[in-house]
N, C-alpha and C positions, 0 to 999 in steps of 0.2 A: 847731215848724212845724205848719200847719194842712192836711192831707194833704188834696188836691183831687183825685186819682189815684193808683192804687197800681196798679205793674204788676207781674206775680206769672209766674214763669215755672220749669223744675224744669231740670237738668239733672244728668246721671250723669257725669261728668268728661271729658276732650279726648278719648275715644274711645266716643264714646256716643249722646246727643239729647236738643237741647233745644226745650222744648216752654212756650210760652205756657198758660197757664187758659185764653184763649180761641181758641187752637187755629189762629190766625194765622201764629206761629212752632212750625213742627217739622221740624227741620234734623238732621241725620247730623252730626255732629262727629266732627274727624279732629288728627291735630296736623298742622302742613303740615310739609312734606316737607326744609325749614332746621332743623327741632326732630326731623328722624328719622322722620317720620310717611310714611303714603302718600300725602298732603294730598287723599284723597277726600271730605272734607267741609266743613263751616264749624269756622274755629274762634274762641276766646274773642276773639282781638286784632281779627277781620274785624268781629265783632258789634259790640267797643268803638267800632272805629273809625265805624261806621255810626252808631250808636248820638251818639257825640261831633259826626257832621259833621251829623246832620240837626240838633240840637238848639240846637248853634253857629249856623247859619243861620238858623233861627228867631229864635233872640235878637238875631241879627246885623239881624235885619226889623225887629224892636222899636229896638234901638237907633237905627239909620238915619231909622225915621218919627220919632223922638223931635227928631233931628237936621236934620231935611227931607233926607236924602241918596237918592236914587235910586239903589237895588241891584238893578234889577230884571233886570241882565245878569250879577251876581255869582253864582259858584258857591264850596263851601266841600269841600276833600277834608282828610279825616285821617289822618295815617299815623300808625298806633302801630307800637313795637318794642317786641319782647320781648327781654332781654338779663341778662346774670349782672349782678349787684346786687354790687358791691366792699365797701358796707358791708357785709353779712350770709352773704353769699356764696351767696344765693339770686336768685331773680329778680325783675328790674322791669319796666316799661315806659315809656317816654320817646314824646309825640307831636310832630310836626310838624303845626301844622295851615297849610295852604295856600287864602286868598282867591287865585280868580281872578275884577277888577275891569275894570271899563271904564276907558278911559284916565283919567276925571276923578276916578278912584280909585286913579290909582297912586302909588306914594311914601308922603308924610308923612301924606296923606292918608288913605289906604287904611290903613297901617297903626294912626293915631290912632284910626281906627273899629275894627281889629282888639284892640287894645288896651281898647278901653270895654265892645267886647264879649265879651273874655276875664273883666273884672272881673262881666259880669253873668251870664253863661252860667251854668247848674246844673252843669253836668258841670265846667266850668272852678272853680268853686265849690267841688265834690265834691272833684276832686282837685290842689286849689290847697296845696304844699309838700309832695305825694304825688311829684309828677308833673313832670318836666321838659317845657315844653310852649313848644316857638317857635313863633313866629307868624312867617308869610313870605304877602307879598303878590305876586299873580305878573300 
């Protein structure tokens, strides 16, 4: 791969902060408060999940003009879970990513687009047989 951008960012573990090179991102990190934490900060699953829904959408704009489909009322949310890993007996994470479409993207529709744009997405790419990740069109 021919690296067009490379983002660099430091962080000291789920009780700590993390911080961007260019000083955009500097967050308090906490674990939330389901993992035992006092959830006074950001943590790794909030960042992924941001991280995954802007990046989705974006491809999801790509995909669409390539398609002539009009997404301009679409919105994209990710939820990631954190949860014990049965094969290793450590942790994973499983997402749910949720389109919300205007009516002439509901159904078979809307999901045949969610689906084109799972195969092209980076993040979806990244963690393609990582990662259990359903796609729901709302």
């Amino acid at each position: 791969m021919d690296a067009i951008y490379t983002a660099v960012a430091t962080a000291n573990g789920r009780e700590g902060r993390a911080v961007s090179s260019d000083g955009h991102i500097d967050l308090p990190l906490a674990h939330p408060q389901a993992l035992g934490g006092n959830g006074q900060g950001t943590n790794p699953e909030q960042l992924f999940a941001a991280g995954y829904a802007a990046c989705f959408a974006s491809a999801m704009g790509v995909v669409a003009r390539q398609e002539k489909i009009d997404i301009s009322e679409a919105s994209v949310t990710a939820e990631v879970s954190i949860g014990k890993d049965a094969a290793d007996g450590g942790f994973g994470l499983a997402v749910v990513m949720r389109a919300e479409f205007p009516d002439h993207l509901q159904g078979e529709a809307g999901l045949t687009l969610l689906k084109k744009t799972h195969a092209f997405c980076p993040y979806s790419k990244a963690t393609r047989g990582n990662i259990e990740v359903e796609l729901v069109v709302e």
